[in-house]
C-alpha positions in Angstrom: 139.0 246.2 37.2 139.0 243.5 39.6 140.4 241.0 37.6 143.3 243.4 37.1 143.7 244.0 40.9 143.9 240.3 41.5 146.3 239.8 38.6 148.7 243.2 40.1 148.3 241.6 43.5 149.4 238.5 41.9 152.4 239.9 40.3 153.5 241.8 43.3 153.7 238.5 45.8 155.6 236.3 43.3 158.1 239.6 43.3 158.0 239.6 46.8 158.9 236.4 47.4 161.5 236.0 44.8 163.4 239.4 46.4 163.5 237.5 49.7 164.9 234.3 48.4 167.3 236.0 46.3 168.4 238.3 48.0 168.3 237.1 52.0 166.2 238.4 54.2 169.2 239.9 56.2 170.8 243.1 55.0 173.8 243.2 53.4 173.9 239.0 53.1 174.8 237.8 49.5 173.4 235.0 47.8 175.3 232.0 48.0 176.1 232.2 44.4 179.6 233.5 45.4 180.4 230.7 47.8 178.5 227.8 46.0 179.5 227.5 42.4 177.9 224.7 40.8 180.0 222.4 39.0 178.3 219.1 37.5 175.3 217.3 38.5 174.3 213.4 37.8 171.2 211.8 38.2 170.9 209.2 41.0 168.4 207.2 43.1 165.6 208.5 44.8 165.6 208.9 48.2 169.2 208.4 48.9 171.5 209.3 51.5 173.7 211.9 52.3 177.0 211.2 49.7 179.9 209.6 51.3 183.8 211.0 49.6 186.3 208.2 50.0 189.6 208.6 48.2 188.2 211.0 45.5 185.3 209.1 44.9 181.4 209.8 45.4 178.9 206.8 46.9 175.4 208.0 47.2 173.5 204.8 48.0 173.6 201.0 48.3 172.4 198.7 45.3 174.8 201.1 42.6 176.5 199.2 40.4 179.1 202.4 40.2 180.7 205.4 42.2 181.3 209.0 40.8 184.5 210.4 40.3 184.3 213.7 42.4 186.1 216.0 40.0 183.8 215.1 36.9 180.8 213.7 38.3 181.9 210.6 35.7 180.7 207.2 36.7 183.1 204.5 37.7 181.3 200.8 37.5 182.6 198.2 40.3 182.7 195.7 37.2 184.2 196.7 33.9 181.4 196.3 31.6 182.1 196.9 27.6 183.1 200.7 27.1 183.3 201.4 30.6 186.3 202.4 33.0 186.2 200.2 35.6 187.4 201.2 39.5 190.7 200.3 40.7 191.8 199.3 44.1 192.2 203.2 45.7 192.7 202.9 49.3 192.3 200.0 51.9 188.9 201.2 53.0 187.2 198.8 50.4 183.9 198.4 52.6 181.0 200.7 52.7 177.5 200.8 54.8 174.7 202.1 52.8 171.5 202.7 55.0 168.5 204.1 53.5 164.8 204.4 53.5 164.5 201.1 51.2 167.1 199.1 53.3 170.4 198.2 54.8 173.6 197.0 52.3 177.3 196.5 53.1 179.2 196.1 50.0 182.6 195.7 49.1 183.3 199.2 46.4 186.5 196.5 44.9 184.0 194.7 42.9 180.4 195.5 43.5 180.2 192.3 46.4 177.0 192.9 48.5 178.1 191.1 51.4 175.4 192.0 53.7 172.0 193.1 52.9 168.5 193.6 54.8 164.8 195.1 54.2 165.0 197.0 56.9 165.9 200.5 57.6 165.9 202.7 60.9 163.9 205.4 60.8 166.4 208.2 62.7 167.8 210.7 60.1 171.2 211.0 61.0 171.5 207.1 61.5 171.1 207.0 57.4 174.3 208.2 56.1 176.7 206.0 54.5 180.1 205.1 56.2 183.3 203.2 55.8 183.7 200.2 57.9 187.3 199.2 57.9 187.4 196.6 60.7 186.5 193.2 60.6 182.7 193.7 62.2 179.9 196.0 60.9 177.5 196.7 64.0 174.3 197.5 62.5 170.8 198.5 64.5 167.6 198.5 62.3 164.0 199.4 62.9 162.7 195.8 63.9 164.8 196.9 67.4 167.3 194.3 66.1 171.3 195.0 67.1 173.5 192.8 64.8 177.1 192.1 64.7 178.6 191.0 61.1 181.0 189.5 59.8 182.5 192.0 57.3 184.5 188.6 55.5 181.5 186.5 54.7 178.1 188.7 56.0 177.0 186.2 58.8 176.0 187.5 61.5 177.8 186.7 64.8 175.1 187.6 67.3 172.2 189.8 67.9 170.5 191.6 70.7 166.8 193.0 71.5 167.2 197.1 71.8 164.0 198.7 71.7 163.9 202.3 69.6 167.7 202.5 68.8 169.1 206.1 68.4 172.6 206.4 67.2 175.1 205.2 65.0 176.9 202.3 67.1 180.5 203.7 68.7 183.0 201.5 69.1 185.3 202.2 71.8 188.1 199.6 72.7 186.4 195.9 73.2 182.3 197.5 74.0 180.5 198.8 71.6 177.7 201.6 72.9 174.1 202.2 71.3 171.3 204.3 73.2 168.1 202.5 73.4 164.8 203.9 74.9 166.4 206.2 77.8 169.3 203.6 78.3 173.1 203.8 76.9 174.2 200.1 76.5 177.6 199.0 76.6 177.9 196.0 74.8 180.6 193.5 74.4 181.9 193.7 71.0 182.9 190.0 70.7 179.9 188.0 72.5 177.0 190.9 72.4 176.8 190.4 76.3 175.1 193.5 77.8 177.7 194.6 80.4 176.0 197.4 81.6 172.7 199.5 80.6 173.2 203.0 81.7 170.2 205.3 82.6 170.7 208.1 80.7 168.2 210.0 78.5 167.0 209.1 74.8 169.6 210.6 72.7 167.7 213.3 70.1 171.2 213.4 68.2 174.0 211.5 66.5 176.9 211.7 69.5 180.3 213.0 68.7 183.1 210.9 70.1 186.7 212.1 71.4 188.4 209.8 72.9 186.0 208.1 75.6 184.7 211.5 75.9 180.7 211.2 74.2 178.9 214.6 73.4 175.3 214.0 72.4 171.7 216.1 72.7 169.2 214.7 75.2 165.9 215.1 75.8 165.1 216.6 78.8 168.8 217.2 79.4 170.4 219.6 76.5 173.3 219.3 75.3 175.7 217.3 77.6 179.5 215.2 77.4 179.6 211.9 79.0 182.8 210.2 80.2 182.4 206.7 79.2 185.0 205.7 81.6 183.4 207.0 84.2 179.8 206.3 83.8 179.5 209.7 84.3 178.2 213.3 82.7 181.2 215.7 82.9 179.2 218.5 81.6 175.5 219.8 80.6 173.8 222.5 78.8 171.0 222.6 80.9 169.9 226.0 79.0 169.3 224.0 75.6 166.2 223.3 74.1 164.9 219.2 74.1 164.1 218.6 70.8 166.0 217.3 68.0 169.4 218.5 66.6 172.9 217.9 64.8 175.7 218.3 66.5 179.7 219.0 64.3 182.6 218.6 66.7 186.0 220.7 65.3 188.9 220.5 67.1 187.6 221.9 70.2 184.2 222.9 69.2 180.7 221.8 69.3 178.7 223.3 66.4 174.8 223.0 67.0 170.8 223.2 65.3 168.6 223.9 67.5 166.2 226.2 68.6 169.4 228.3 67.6 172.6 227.8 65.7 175.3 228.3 68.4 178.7 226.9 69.2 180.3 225.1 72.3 183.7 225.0 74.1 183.9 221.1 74.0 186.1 221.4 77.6 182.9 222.4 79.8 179.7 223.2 77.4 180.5 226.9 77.4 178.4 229.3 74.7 180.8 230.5 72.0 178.5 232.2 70.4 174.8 232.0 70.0 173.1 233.6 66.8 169.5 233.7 68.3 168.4 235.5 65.7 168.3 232.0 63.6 165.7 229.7 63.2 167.0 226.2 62.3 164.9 224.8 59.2 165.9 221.4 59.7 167.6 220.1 62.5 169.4 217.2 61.3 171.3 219.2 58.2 174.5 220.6 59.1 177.7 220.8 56.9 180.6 223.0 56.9 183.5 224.2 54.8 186.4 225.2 56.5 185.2 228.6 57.1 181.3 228.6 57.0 178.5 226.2 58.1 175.6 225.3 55.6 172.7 224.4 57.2 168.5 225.9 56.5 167.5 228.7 58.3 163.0 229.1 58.4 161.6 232.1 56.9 158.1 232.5 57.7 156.8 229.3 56.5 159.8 228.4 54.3 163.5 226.7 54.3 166.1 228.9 53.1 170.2 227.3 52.5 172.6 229.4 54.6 176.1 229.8 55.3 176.8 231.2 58.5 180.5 231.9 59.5 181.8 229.4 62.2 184.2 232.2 63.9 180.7 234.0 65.4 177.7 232.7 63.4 176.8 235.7 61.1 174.8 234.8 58.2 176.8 235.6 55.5 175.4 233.9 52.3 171.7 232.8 52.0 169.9 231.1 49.5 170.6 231.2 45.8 170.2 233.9 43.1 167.2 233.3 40.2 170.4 232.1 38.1 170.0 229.1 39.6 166.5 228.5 39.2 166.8 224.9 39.1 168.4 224.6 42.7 166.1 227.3 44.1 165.3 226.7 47.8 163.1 227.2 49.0 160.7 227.7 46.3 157.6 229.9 47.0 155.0 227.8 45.8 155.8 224.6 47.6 155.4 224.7 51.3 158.1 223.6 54.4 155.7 220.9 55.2 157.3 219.3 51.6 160.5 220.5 52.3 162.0 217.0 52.3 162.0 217.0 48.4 163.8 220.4 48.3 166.6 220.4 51.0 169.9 219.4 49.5 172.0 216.4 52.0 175.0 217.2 52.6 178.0 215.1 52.8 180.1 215.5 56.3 183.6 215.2 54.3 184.8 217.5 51.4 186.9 216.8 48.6 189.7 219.0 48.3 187.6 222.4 47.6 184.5 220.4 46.5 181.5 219.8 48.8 178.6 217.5 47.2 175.1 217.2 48.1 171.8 215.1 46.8 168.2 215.2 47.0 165.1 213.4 47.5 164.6 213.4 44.0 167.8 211.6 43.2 170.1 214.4 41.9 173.7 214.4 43.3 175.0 217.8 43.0 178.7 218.9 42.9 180.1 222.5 44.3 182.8 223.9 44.2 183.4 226.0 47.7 184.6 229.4 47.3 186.1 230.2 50.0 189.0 232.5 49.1 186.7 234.6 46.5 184.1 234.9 49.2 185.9 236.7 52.0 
């Protein structure tokens, strides 16, 4: 009789936790089934980046000897080898940064060229997504606190700097170049690498947006805040936020946020939008959107849950897949958030046309197909 309990009890948790994941845990939300339709998937590298679209074509890490063409998930080599369709020149954009967990790479997508290439990464999330570099000098920051410019024509470097505990992608901005080090913003010039001036600032806890010389970024200790680079001077904070770690989607004039919330900005003066308070980001450093919704993972009790939340007033309105998809299931109930790295889907930023691709740490690149019109 015992043994028939246990097994009951058994039955009746597996249930449960399948109706929650299926189904959302908010009334009346649909499964994302709706808005997600899955339409190929390819198997890739482990532990890659978030994919990069560029002119209809899918890059989901360095060291690839080919691209995916985002319609068909068909592989494109750089090099025609026998039986194979080889890329053609697509756009002027030839140059791509890869950085990843195993390493740095700038290659040239024409022919497969690696023109730059280093053992070290940097350890900040949102630093390792791919990006097209079409001016003549990549500026690249990597875990050994090493700032490097290089030459995009030949892969030499032209100088480096010392920068203890970098946090953001370097930003351009006329002839400087700004990277946050420690609780400093340097501005750098982009021709010699001569500090010009090292700003006391905060130590950034996201990837800052840029508009104009206008910089929004998350601090520690500070929220979220927009700095005038011009000026030298913070035109705005959020003193209300939280301090730890976020992503941060600028549209038009909007600032969408993970935090201890998912809320949205007027970029102008930091103004609340709207705050859904009621969510409880998964995973900071995953946000996406379609033109209508935002994907990011909301927690539920001890688990990570894909959500699309509308970006006119944050309402969850799809969450989480139905058991059709068994194979994308995420959360799944037996494995724990603490392993949540190998399940979460990384988005891509960009979209192609109505598609919207994503990988995972296990090396699967995933097309959908966004539903946007169906779903309303």
């Amino acid at each position: 009789m015992n043994k028939l309990k246990e097994a009951l009890l058994l039955l009746f948790t597996i249930f449960s936790f399948e109706g929650v994941f299926a189904q959302g845990q908010s009334k009346g939300v649909e499964t994302l089934d709706k808005l997600l339709e899955l339409k190929w998937t390819a198997k890739g590298q482990r532990y890659s980046s978030n994919p990069l679209v560029n002119e209809g074509l899918i890059f989901e890490t360095y060291g690839l000897a080919y691209a995916y063409e985002a319609a068909s998930g068909k592989k494109l080599y750089f090099s025609k080898p026998e039986d194979q369709e080889a890329i053609k020149e697509i756009t002027n954009d030839s140059l791509i940064f890869f950085s990843s967990r195993g390493g740095q790479a700038l290659v040239n997508i024409f022919n497969g060229k690696t023109l730059y290439k280093s053992n070290n990464r940097i350890r900040e999330p949102w630093i390792r997504k791919p990006r097209v570099i079409n001016g003549p000098v990549l500026f690249s920051a990597t875990d050994d606190s090493t700032f490097s410019a290089i030459s995009v024509l030949n892969g030499k470097k032209l100088w480096e700097r010392h920068i203890e505990n970098i946090y953001n992608i370097p930003i351009k901005v006329g002839d400087a170049v700004y990277v946050s080090g420690d609780k400093f913003l340097y501005k750098i010039e982009a021709s010699s690498g001569e500090i010009l001036e090292k700003i006391l600032l905060g130590k950034f806890a996201s990837d800052p947006k840029l508009n104009g010389e206008l910089l929004y970024v998350w601090i520690k200790g500070m929220g979220l805040a927009c700095f005038d680079l011009s000026l030298n001077s913070i035109v705005w904070k959020n003193e209300n936020s939280s301090a730890s770690d976020m992503e941060i989607l600028l549209n038009d004039s909007i600032l969408y946020t993970t935090n201890a919330s998912l809320s949205a900005h007027q970029s102008i003066n930091g103004t609340v939008a709207w705050r859904n308070d009621g969510y409880t980001p998964a995973d900071a450093f995953m946000m996406a959107e379609t033109q209508n919704y935002l994907l990011t993972y909301r927690r539920i009790d001890d688990y990570a849950c894909l959500t699309a939340a509308r970006k006119s007033d944050g309402k969850i309105s799809f969450e989480c897949f139905s058991n059709i998809f068994d194979s994308l299931q995420n959360p799944k109930p037996e494995r724990p958030l603490i392993e949540m790295d190998g399940l979460l889907f990384r988005f891509g930023n960009e979209m192609h046309e109505n598609l919207i691709f994503a990988t995972d740490q296990n090396g699967t690149l995933y097309c959908f197909q966004v539903n946007e019109q169906l779903s309303e």
